[in-house]
Backbone as a ProteinNet text record, in pm:
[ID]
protein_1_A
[PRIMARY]
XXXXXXXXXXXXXXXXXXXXXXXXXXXXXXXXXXXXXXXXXXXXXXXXXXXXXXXXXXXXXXXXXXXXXXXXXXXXXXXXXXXXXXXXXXXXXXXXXXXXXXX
[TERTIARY]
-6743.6	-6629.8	-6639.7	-6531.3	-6520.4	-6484.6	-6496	-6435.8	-6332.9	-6212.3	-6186.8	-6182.7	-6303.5	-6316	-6185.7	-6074.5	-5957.8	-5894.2	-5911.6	-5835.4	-5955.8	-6052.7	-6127.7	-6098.6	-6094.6	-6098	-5960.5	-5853.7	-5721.2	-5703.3	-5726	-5793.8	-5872.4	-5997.9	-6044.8	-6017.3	-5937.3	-5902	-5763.8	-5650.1	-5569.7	-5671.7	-5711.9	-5777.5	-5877.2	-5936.3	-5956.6	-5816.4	-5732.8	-5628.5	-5538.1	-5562.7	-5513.4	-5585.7	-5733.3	-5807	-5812.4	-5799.4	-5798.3	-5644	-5531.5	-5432.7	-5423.6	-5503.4	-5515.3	-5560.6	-5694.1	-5783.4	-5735.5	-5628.1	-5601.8	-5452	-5398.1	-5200.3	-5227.7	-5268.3	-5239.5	-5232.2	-5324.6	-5346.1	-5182.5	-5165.7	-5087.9	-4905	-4873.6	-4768.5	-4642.4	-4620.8	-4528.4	-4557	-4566.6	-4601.3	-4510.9	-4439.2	-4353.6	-4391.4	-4462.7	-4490.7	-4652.3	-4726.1	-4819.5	-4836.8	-4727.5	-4705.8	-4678.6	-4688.4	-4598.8	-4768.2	-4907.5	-4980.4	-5021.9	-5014.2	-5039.8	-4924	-4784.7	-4717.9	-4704.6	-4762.8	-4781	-4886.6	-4995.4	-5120.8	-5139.3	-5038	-5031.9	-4898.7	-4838.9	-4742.7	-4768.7	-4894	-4988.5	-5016.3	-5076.4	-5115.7	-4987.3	-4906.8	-4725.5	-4655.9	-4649.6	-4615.5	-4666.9	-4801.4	-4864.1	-4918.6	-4879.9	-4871.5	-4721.9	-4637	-4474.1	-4464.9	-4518.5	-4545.8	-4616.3	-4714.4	-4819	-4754.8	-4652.5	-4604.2	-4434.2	-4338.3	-4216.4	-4152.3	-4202	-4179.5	-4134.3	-4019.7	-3956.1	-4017.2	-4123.6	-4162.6	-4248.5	-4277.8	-4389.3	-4349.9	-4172.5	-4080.8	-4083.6	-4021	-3967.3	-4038.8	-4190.6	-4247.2	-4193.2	-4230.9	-4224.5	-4062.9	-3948.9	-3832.6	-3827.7	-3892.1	-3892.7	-3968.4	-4093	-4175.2	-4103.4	-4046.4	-3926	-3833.2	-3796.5	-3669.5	-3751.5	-3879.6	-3941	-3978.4	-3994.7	-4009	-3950.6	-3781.9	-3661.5	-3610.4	-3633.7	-3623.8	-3704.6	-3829.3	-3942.1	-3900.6	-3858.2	-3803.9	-3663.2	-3592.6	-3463.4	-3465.1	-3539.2	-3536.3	-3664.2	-3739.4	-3848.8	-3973.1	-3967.2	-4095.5	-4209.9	-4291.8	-4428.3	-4527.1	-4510.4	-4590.4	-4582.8	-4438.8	-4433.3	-4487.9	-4569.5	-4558	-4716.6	-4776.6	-4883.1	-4777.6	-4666.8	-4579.3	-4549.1	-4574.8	-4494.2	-4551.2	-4695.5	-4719.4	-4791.3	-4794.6	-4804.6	-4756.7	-4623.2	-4556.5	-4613.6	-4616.6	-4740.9	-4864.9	-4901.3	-5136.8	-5108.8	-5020.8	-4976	-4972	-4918.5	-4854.1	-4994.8	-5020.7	-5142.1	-5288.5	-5308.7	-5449.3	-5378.8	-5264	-5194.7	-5232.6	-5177.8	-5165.9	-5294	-5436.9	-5548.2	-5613	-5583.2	-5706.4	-5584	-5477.8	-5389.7	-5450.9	-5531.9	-5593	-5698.7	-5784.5	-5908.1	-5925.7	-5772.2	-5803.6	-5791.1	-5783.6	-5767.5	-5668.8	-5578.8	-5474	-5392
1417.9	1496.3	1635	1679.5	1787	1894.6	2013.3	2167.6	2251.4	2271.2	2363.6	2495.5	2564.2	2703.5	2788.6	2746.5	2891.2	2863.7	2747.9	2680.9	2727.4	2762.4	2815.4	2965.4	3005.1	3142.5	3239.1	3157.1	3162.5	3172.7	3114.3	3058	3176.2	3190.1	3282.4	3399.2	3415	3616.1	3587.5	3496.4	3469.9	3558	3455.4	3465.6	3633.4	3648.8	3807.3	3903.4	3880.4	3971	3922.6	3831.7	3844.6	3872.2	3920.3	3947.5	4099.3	4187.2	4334.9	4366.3	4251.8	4303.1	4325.6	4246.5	4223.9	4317.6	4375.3	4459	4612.4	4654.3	4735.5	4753.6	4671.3	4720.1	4845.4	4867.1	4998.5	5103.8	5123.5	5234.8	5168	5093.6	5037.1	5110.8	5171.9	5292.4	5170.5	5110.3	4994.1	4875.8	4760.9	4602.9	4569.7	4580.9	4521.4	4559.4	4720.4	4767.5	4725.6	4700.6	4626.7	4500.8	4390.7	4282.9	4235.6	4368.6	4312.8	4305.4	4369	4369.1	4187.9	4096.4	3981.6	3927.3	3954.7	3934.7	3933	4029.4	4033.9	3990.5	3989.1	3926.8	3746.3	3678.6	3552	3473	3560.7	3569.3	3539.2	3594.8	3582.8	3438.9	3344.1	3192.3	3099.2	3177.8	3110.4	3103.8	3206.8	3243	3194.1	3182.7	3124.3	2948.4	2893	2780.7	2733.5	2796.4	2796.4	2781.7	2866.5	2908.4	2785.7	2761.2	2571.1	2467.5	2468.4	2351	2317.1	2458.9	2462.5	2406.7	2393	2343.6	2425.8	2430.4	2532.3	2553.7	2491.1	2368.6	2502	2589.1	2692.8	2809.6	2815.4	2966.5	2988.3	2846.4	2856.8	2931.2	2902.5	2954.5	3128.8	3189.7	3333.2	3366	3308.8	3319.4	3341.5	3241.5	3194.5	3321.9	3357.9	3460.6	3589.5	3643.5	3742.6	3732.5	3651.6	3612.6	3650.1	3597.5	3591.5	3735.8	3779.7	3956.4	4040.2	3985.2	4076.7	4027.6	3893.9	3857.3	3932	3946.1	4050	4158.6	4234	4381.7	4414	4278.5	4332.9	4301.8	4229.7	4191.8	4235.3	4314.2	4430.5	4244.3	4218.1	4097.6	4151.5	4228.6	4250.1	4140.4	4061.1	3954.8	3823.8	3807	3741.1	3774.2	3897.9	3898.9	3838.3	3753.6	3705.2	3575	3519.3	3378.3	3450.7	3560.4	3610.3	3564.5	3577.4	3458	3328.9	3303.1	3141.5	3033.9	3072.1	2948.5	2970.7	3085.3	3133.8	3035.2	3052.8	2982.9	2854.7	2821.9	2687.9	2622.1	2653.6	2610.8	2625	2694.8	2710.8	2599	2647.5	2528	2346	2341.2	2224.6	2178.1	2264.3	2234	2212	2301.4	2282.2	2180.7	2124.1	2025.3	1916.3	1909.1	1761.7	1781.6	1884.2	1864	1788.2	1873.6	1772.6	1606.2	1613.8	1445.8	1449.7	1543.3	1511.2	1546.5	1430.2	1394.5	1530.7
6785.7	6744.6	6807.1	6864.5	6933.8	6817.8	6894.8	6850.2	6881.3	6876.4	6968.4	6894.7	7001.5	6941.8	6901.8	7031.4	6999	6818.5	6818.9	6697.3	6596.6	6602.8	6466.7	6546.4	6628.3	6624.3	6568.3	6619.3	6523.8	6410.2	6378.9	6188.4	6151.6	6188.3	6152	6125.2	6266.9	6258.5	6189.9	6178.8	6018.2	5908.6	5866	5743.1	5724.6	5841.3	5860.6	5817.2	5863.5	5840.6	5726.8	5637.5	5513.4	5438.4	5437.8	5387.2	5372.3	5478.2	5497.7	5453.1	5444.1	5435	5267.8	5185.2	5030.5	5001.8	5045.8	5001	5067.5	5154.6	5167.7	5119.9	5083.3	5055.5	4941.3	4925.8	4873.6	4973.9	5064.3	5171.1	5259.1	5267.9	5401.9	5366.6	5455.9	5409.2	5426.4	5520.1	5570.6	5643.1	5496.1	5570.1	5691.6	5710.7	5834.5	5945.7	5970.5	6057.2	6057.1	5980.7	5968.6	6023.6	6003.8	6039.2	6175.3	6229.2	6371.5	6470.1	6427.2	6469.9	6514.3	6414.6	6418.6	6499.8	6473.3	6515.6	6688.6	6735.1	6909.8	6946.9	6831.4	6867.8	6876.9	6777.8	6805.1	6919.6	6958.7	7043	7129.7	7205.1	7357	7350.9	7312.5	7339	7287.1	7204.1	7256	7357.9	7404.7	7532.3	7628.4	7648.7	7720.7	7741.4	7625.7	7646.2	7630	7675.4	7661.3	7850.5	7908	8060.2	8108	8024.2	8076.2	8102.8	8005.5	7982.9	7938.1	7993.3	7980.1	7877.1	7792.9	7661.7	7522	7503.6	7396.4	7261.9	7251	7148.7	7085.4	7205.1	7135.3	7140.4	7198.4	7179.7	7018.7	7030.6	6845	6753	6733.2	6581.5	6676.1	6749.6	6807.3	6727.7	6749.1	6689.2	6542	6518	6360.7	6288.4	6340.8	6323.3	6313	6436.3	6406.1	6278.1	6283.9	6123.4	5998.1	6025.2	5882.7	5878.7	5949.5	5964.1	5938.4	5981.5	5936.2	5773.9	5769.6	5582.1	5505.2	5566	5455.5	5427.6	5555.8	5574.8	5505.8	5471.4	5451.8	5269.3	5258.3	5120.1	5041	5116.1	5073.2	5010.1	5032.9	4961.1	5066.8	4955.9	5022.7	5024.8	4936.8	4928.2	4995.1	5076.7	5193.1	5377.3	5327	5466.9	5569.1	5469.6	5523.3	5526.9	5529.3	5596.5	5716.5	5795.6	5914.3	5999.9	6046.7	6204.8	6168.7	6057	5964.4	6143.7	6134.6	6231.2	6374.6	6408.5	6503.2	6578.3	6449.2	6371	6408.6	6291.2	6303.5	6425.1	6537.4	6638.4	6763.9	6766.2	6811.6	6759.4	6681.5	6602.9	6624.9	6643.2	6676.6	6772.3	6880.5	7056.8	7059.8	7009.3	6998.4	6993.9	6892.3	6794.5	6897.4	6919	6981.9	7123.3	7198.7	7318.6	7309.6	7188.3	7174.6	7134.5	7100.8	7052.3	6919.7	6828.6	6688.2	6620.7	6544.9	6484.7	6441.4
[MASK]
+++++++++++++++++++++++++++++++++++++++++++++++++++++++++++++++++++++++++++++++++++++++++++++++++++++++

């Protein structure tokens, strides 16, 4: 059984940054502007496996990601904004683990 590192490393730094995002929302002056850090940061291996393989398949969560950004922002839900690069992770640890062979 294989690994693919990017797919735990994804995961990981997720879970890193909902972690600092819990333990700091008090200090944090504006989640949205907060959010967009993950937001450009999971963007890069969308984009880039969008460019591999011309496939729209990995524009979408980047779209979807935006929306869920402007729903947080417009309807103030601070507590949605760890769903903002969710479709991102998702999409990524996918392409991942479906290279290596696992389901």
């Amino acid at each position: 059984m294989s690994v693919s590192w990017t797919a735990v490393n994804i995961l990981a730094s997720y879970f890193l940054w909902i972690l600092v995002t819990v333990l700091l929302r008090a200090k944090i002056k504006s989640l949205v502007v907060y959010a967009l850090f993950p937001l450009a940061l999971y963007s890069v291996p969308c984009v880039y496996y969008y460019f591999k393989t011309s496939s729209a398949l990995y524009v979408a969560p980047v779209a979807v990601s935006i929306v869920l950004l402007v729903l947080v922002s417009r309807f103030k839900r601070a507590d949605s904004v760890f769903l903002i690069p969710l479709p991102q992770v998702l999409t990524v640890v996918f392409k991942e683990l479906a290279e290596v062979g696992l389901p």
